[in-house]
Steps between C-alpha positions, in 0.01 A plus 500: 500500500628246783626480818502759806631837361615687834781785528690304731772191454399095513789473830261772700145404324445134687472669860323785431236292273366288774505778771242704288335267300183665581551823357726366227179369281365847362860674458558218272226540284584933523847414341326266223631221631435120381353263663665177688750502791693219276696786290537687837870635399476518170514868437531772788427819366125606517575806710399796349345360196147679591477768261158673579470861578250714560147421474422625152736267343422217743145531391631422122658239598840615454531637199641855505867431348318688182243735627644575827476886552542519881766514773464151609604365148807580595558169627374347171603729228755795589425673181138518580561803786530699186159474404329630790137650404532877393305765699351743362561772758909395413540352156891498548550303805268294731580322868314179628531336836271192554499271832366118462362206824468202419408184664577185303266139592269631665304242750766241508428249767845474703413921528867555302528890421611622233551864376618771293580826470652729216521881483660663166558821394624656155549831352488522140597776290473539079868615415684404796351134576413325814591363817301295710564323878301176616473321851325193540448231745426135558414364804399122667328499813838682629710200363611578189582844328577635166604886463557679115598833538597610117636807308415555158490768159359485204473707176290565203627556186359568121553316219384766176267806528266334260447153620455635897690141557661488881748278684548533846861336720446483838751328771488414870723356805344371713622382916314145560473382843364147663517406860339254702416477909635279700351152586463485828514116692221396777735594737553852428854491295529576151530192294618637165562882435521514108678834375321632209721737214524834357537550163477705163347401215514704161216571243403635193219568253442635173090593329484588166196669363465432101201682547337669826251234552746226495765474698742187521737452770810277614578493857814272680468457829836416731746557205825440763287173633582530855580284767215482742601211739552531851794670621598133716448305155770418324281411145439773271188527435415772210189696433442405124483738210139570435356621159256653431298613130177698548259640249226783544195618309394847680131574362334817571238304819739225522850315540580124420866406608641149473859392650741220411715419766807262484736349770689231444314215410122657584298740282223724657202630290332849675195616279279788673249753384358883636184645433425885551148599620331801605719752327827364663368494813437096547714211355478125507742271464597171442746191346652161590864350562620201388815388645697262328237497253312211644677470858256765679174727399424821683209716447512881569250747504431839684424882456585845521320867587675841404387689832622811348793544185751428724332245721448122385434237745539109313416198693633122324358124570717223395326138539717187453364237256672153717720565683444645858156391651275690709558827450305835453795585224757802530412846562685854377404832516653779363466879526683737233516826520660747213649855532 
């Protein structure tokens, strides 16, 4: 993957480039972006294209198209809200709402900040289905934004009494928003004042369980490909399909999860394991990315306590392998509570 991959158009991009060239280095590597300034205009859609969630999933590196059973996989797998965790106190139906910080790079030496924050919530009921709502939040050092607020349902169905085989559909729209500040000249007026753009994007997800431990899923990502460019640009500038195939193995102390992911000419490989301690109460995690299957290497690791059964609190460590340099890694926490 070459060239600089930013959601705005090649007329706009020269300006703004050299005004903030010295937060510009660690949002390029954020949006998986190659390396070189000589393919700067090649491609110009990177925004968005960070799919991590909360900090269970982020902690496996990714891969939760599959095993996803929370309200944050709405924004990787609609059909997933269906699946929420059963309690025992209400077999039928079961609410989550989880909240997720993050701080990405860590330590970088120009001091660039970079955050996150996600809150989801879904209601999920046997007969009737689910519905779930997401918010989340991208932010550079007050320069750059990124806002996802999505809608989505899901439903389970059964395929034969005997075989206890399950498919679940799930769909979401989602409202995607990027802006930028303005740059502002030594003299105090506003050099370039970029308008960012609203728009929806459409998704949709399907798991199939040939048996309960397995479950095999199919997410695509920005089905009506949008057009994310500024609002003053007159290039389209599309936010690609993305694909997605996922496979689980759900053991009875632990879950394995790997993720395909394909987007135009790049394939991502997501591979990340649980473990269950202490009767439930303690679980380690871990896993690695590869993007464009040799272009990039992350390694993810973190953790999780269950407080009470409807508490969890996760925290997730992503290291870059190349890449950025000097950095103490990215940082998520999570806290999920059940009802």
């Amino acid at each position: 993957m070459s060239g600089l991959l930013l959601p705005f158009s090649p007329p706009s991009l020269l300006p703004f480039f050299f005004a903030r060239l010295s937060w510009l280095r660690p949002v390029l590597f954020l949006f998986g972006i190659g390396s070189g300034i000589g393919g700067l205009f090649s491609s110009t859609h990177a925004a968005f294209e960070d799919g991590f969630i909360g900090a269970r999933a982020f902690a496996m590196g990714g891969a939760f198209t599959a095993i996803g059973n929370e309200s944050d996989g709405l924004l990787v797998n609609p059909a997933s809200i269906s699946s929420l965790p059963r309690r025992s106190n209400s077999p039928e139906s079961t609410q989550q709402l989880s909240a997720t910080m993050a701080t990405l790079y860590v330590g970088l030496s120009d001091e660039t900040s970079i955050t996150q924050n996600l809150v989801s919530y879904a209601n999920s009921h046997v007969s009737r289905g689910a519905v779930g709502l997401l918010w989340k939040r991208l932010n550079v050092s007050e320069l750059y934004s990124e806002n996802y607020v999505v809608v989505g349902v899901s439903k389970n169905f059964e395929l034969g009494d005997a075989e206890k085989r399950q498919i679940s559909l799930g769909g979401a729209v989602k409202w995607l928003n990027w802006d930028t500040s303005p740059t502002i000249g030594a003299n105090g007026t506003i050099v370039e004042d970029l308008p960012g753009r609203s728009q929806l994007g459409v998704d949709v997800g399907v798991i199939f369980r040939p048996t309960v431990n397995i479950p095999i899923a199919l997410s695509l990502q920005n089905l009506n490909t949008p057009n994310i460019a500024s609002t003053d640009s007159g290039v389209t500038e599309t936010l690609p399909l993305q694909v997605t195939l996922g496979i689980g193995i759900l053991g009875k102390l632990s879950t394995w999860g790997m993720d395909l992911v394909f987007k135009e000419n790049q394939v991502d490989v997501k591979v990340g394991i649980e473990y269950t301690f202490d009767r439930g109460r303690l679980l380690l995690r871990g896993g690695f990315r590869l993007e464009n299957l040799a272009w990039g290497t992350n390694l993810t690791l973190g953790g999780g306590y269950r407080a009470s059964d409807s508490i969890r609190v996760d925290y997730g460590f992503l290291f870059p392998i190349g890449g950025i340099e000097e950095t103490f890694g990215s940082h998520r926490f999570s806290i999920v509570y059940d009802f």
